[in-house]
NUFIMI-379290 format. One line per 3 residues: their letters; for each residue x, y, z of N, C-alpha, C, CB. Coordinates in pm, whole numbers, plus 50000, padded with zeros to 5 digits. Last residue first. Glycine has a CB too. Example, Ala and Ser with C-alpha at 12.3 -4.5 7.8 and 13.67 -1.06 7.14 Angstrom:
# residues 2
sa> 51285,49775,50708,51367,49894,50714,51290,50003,50787,51408,49940,50572 ~ 51319,49431,50780,51230,49550,50780,51320,49670,50780,51131,49553,50905
# end
This chain:
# residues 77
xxx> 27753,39355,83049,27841,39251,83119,27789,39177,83200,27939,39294,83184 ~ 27636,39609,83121,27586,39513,83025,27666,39383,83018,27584,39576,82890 ~ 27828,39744,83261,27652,39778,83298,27557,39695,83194,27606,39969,83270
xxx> 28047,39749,83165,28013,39687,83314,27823,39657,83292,28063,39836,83473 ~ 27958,39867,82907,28042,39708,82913,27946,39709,83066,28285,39695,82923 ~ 27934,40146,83055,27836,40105,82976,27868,39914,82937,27840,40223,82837
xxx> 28192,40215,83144,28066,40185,83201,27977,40133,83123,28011,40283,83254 ~ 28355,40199,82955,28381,40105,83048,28295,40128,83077,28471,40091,83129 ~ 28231,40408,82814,28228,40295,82696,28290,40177,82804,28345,40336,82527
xxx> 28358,40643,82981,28180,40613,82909,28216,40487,82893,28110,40696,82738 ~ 28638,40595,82964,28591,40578,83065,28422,40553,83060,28640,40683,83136 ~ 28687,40692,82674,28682,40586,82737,28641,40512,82817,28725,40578,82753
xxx> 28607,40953,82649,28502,40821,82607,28544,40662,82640,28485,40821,82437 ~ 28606,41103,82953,28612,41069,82799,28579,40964,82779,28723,41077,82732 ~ 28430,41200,83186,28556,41309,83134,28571,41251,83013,28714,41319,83222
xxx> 28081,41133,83209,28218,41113,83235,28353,41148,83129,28217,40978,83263 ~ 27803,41078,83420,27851,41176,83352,28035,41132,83364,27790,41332,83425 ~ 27526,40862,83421,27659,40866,83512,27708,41001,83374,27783,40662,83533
xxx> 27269,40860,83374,27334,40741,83490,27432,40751,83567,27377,40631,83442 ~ 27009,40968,83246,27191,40942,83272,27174,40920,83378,27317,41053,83257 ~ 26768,40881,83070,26772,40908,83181,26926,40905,83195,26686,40826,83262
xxx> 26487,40950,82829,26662,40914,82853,26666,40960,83020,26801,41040,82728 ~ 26192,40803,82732,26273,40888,82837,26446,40925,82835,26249,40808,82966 ~ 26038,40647,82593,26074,40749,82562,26114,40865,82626,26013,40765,82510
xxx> 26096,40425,82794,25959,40485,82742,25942,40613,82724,25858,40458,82819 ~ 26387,40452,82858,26278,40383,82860,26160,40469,82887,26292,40283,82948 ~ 26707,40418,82833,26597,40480,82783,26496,40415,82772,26611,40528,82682
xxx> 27044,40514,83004,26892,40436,82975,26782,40526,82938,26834,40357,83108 ~ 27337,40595,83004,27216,40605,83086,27130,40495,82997,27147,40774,83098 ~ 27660,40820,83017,27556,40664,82988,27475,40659,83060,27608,40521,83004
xxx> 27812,41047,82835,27709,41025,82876,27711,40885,82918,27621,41064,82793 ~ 28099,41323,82824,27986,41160,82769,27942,41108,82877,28064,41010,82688 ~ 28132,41660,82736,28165,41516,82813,28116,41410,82778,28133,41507,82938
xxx> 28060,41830,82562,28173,41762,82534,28187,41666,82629,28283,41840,82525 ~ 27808,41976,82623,27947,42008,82679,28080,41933,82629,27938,41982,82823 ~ 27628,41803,82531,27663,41868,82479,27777,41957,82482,27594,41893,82473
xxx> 27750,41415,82553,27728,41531,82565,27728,41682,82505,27766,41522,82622 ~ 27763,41206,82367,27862,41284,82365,27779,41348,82420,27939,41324,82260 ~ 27650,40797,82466,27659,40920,82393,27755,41074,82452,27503,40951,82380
xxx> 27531,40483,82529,27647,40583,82539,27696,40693,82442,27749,40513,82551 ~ 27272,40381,82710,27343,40398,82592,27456,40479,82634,27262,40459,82481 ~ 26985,40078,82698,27118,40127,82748,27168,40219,82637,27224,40005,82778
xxx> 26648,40098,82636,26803,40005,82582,26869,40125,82709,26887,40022,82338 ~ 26348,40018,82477,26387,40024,82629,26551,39969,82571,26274,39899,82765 ~ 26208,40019,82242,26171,40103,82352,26265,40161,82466,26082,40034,82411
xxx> 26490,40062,81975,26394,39946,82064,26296,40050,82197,26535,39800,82168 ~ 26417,40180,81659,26454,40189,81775,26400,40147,81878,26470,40275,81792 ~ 26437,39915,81383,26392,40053,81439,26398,40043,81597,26232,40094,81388
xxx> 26764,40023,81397,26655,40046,81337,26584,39959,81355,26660,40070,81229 ~ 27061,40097,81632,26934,40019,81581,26811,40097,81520,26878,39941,81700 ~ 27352,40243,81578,27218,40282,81633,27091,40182,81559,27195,40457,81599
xxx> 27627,40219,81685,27524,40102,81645,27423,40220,81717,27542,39906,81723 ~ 27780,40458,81642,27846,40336,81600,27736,40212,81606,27979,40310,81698 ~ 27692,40673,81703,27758,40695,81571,27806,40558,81565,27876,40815,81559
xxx> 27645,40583,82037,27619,40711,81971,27736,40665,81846,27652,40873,82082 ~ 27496,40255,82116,27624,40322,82121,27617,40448,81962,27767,40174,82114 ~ 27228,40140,82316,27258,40260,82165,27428,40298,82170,27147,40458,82189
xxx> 27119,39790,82384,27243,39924,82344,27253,39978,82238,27377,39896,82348 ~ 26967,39578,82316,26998,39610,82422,27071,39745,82480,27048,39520,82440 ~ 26948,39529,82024,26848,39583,82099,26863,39641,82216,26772,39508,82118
xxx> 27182,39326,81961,27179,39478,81974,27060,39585,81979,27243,39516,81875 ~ 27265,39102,82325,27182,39173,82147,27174,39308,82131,27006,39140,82117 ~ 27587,38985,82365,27471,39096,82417,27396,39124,82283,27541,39258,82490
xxx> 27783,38835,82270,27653,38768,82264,27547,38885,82287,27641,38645,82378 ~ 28069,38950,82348,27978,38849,82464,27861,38808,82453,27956,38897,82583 ~ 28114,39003,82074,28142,38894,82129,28110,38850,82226,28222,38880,82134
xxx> 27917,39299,82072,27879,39144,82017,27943,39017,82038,27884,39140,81889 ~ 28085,39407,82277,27957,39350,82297,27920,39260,82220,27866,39428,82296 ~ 28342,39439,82183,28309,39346,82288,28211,39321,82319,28345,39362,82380
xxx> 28208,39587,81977,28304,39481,81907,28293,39387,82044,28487,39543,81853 ~ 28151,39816,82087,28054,39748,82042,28116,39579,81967,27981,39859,81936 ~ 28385,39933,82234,28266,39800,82325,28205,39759,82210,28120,39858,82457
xxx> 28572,39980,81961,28593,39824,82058,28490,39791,82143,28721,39821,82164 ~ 28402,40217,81877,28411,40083,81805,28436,39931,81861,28510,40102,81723 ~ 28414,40356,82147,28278,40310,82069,28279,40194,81956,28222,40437,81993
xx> 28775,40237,82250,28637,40355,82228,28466,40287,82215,28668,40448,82051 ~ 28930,40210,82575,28834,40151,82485,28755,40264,82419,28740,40051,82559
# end
């Protein structure tokens, strides 16, 4: 799965898009306090974590984006 298909499976399970930053493919305006997300590291790996109150926090570190973009589903599923 990339960034285009969760965000495609997210809106079909209804999830709002307040709920999730997916990096270059839904970034909400204007930006909610508190969401889930999935982004590129600077190393090139990817990211998912949470952001709340102007924090990012990771969650989990992972080899490609596939594997990111399954966690981030589970973790909003």
């Amino acid at each position: 799965m990339n960034r285009q298909a969760l965000h495609a499976a997210l809106m079909e399970a209804g999830i709002p898009g307040g709920y999730y930053r997916i990096e270059g493919v839904h970034e909400p305006v204007p930006t909610p306090p508190d969401f889930l997300f999935v982004r590129r590291a600077a190393d090139g790996e990817w990211e998912t974590g949470g952001h709340e109150r102007g924090r990012d926090e990771v969650l989990a570190r992972h080899p490609d984006e596939a594997t990111a973009c399954a966690h981030l589903l589970r973790l909003l599923v």
